[in-house]
TORPA-123945 format. One line per field, with one value per residue (C-alpha): residue in three letters; y, z, x. Coordinates in steps of 0.2 Angstrom, whole numbers, plus 2048, in hexadecimal, padded with zeros to 3 digits. Example, Ala and Ser with C-alpha at 12.3 -4.5 7.8 and 13.67 -1.06 7.14 Angstrom:
<atoms>
r	c(ALA_SER)
c2	c(7EA_7FB)
c3	c(827_824)
c1	c(83E_844)
</atoms>
This chain:
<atoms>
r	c(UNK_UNK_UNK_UNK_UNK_UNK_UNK_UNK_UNK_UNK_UNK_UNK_UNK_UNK_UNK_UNK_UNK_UNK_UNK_UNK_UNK_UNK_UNK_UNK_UNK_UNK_UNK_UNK_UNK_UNK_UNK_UNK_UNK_UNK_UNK_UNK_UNK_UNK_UNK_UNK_UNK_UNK_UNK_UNK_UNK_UNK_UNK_UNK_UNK_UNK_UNK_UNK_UNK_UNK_UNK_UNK_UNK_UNK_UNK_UNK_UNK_UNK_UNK_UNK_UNK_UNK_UNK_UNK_UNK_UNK_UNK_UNK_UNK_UNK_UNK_UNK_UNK_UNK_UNK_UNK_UNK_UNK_UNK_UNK_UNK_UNK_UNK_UNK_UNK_UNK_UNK_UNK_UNK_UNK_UNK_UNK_UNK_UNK_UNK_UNK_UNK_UNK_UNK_UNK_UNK_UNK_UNK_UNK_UNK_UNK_UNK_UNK_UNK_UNK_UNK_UNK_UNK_UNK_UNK_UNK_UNK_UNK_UNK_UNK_UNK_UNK_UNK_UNK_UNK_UNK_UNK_UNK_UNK_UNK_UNK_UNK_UNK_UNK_UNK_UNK_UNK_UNK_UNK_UNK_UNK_UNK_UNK_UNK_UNK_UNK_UNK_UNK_UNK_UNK_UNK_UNK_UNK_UNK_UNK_UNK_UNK_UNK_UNK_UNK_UNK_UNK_UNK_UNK_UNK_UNK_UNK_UNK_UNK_UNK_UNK_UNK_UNK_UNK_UNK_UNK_UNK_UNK_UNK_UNK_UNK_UNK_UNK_UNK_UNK_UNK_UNK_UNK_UNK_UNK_UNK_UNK_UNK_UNK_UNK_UNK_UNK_UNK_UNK_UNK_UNK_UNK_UNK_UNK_UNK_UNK_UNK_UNK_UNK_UNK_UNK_UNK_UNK_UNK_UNK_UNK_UNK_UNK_UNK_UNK_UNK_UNK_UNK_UNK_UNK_UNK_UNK_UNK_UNK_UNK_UNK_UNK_UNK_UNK_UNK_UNK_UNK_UNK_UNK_UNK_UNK_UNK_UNK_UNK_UNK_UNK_UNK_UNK_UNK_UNK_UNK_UNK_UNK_UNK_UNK_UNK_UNK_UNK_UNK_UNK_UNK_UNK_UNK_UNK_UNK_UNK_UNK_UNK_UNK_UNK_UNK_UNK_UNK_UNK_UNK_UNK_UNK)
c2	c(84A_859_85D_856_863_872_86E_875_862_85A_84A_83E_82F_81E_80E_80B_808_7F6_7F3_7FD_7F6_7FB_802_810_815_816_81B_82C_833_83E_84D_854_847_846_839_829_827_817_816_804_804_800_806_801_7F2_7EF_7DD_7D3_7D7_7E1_7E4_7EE_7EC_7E5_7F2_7EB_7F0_801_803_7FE_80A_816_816_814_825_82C_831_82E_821_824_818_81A_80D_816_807_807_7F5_7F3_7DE_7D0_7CE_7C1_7B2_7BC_7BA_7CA_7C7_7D8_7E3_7E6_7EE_7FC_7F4_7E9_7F8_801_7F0_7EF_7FF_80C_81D_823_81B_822_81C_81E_81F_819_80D_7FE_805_807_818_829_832_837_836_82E_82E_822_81F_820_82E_83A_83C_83D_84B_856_853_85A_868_86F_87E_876_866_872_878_866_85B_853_858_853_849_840_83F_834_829_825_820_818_80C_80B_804_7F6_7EE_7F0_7E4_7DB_7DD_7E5_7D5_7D4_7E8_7F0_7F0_7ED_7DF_7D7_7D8_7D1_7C2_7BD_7AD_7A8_79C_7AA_7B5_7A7_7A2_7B7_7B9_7AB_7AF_7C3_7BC_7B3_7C2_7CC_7C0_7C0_7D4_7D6_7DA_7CA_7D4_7DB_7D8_7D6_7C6_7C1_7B5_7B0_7AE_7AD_7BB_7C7_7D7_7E2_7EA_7FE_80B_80E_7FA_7EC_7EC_7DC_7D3_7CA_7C4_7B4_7BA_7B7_7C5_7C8_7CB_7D7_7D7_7DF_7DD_7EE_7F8_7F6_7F4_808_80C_801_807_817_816_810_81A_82A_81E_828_81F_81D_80A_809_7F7_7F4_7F0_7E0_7D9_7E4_7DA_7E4_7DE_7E1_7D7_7D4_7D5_7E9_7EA_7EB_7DE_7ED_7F6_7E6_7EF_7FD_7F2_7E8_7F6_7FE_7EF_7EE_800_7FB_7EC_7F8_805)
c3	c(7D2_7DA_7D2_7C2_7C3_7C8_7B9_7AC_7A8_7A6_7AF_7AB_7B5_7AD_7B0_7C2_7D3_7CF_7BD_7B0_7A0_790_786_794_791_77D_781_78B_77D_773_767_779_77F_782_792_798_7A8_7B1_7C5_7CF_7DD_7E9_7FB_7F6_7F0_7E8_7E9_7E6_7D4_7CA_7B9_7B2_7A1_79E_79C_788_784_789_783_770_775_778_767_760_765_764_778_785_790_7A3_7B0_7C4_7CD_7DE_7E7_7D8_7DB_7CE_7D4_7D3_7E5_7E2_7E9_7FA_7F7_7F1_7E0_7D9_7DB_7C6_7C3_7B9_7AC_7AA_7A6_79A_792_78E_785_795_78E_7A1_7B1_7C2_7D3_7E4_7E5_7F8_7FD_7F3_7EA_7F9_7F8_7FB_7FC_7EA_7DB_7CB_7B8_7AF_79E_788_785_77B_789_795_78C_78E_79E_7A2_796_7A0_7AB_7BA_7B9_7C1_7D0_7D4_7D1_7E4_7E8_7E7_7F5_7F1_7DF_7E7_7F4_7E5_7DA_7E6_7E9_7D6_7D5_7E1_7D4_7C5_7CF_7D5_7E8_7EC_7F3_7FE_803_802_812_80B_800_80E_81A_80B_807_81C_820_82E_834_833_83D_849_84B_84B_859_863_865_868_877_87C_87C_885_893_897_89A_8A2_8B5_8BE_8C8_8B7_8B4_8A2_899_887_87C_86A_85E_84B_842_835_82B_820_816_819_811_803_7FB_7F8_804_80A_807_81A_819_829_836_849_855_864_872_882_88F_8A3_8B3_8B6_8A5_898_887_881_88E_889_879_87D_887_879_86E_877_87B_876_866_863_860_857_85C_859_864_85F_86B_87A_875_871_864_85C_849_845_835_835_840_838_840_843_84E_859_865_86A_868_877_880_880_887_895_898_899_8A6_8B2_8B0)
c1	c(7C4_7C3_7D6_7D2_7C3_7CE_7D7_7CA_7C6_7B3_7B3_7A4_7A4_79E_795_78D_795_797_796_79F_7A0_7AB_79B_79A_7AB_7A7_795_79E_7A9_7A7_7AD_7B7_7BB_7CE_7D2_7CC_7D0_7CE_7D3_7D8_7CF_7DF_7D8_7C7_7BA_7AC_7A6_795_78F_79D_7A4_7B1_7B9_7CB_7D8_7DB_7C9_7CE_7DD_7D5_7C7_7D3_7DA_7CC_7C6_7D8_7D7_7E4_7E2_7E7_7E9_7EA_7F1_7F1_7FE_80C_80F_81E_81F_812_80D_800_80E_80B_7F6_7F2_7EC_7E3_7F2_7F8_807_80D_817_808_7FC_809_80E_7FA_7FC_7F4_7FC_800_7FF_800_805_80C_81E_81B_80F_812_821_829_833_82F_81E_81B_80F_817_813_819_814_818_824_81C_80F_81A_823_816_80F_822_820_812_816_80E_81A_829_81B_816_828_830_83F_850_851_841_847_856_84F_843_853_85A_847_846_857_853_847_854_860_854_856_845_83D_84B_84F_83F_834_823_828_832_822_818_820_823_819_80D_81B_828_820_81C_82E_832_825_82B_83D_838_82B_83C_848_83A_837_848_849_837_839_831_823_81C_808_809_803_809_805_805_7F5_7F2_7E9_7E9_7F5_7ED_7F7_7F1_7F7_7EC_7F0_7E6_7D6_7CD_7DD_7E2_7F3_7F4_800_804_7FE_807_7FA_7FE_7F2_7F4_7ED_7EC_7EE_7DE_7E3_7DE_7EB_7F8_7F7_7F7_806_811_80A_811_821_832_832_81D_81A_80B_7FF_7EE_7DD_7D2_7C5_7CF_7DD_7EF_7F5_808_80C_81D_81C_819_829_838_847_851_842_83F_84D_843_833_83B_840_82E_827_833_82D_81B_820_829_819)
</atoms>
């Protein structure tokens, strides 16, 4: 908002917290009135008693009123997730297929790619968002411009449930990452020094998906638990963290806890390795 306001624009927020109907929206417009901007609340919920109107009603409102109808999607989810149990996450092609003039989104996050902002959208619009002078200020650069090509392209061939990290880590199952955990715990066993005071063991729990995507939506995993004899669980994780490569775990109930399914297979090496080093300290 605080952008949108530099701009020279004259926001008016609609509806209440939790309930936000179309007849706000129409109730809002009027003779200046030249965007109607609605914003998905992707790192954020509002439960109990809450309304907000379908995004067809807004885009016939729109035309009604002749006014441009923006969305922010915040995540940029280009793929249905909800086979992985996340079912409020709407995609881009969705919203422009309803008719939403512009839609922006993350190029990271659920994307997968590099840190950018996107504006996808109808043409003519889009014409003269480029036209303006600031467009040339505020464009990525070239090399962001090419690891989003080459993100972008893994979804025209279809390979983006298999290459792209996050999708990958989505789609992983309890039992996957039981079996994953088990035989990691097997290789480590093997190269831990035998006089070591660390204890490991397996337990279900939770991922949440961070990053600014789909809030208060758990997906069931196995946890890999570290506890030591001599090493409280802060400092444990304080040792990793400041290990040459940082491995990043979390604390639950003074539990240390490491999820497979935010390691990539590649990164279990060094994984392995930092643990060895914890044994030996």
């Amino acid at each position: 908002p605080d952008v949108m306001k530099k701009s020279g624009a004259t926001l008016r927020e609609v509806g209440t917290t939790n309930r936000t109907r179309l007849s706000d929206y129409e109730s809002a417009i009027n003779e200046n009135t030249k965007v109607i901007l609605r914003v998905h609340p992707s790192n954020y919920r509002i439960v109990g008693f809450t309304e907000k109107p379908e995004l067809s009603g807004l885009v016939k409102l729109a035309e009604k009123y002749n006014v441009i109808l923006v969305e922010d999607l915040g995540s940029g989810c280009l793929v249905d997730i909800s086979s992985c149990g996340i079912k409020d996450e709407p995609t881009a092609q969705a919203s422009i297929a309803t008719g939403v003039h512009v839609v922006t989104f993350s190029g990271d996050k659920m994307l997968g790619g590099p840190q950018a902002g996107i504006i996808a959208g109808q043409k003519g619009y889009l014409a003269r968002i480029r036209r303006n002078p600031l467009m040339r200020a505020l464009r990525v650069d070239k090399l962001s411009y090419a690891a989003l090509s080459e993100t972008l392209k893994l979804y025209r061939i279809g390979r983006a449930w298999q290459e792209i990290p996050i999708l990958r880590a989505l789609q992983a199952t309890e039992k996957d990452l039981l079996t994953r955990s088990q035989n990691f715990l097997k290789r480590l066993k093997r190269r831990l020094p035998t006089d070591h005071s660390l204890k490991f063991s397996l337990r279900s729990g939770c991922s949440v998906m961070g990053g600014g995507s789909a809030p208060e939506t758990p997906l069931p995993t196995t946890l890999i638990v570290i506890k030591s004899v001599e090493l409280s669980a802060n400092q444990m994780e304080n040792k990793l963290r400041n290990n040459s490569l940082p491995i990043i775990a979390r604390i639950e109930q003074d539990d240390l806890l490491i999820d497979l399914r935010s390691v990539l297979p590649d990164d279990e090496e060094p994984l392995l390795k930092a643990f060895v080093d914890l044994a030996k300290n």
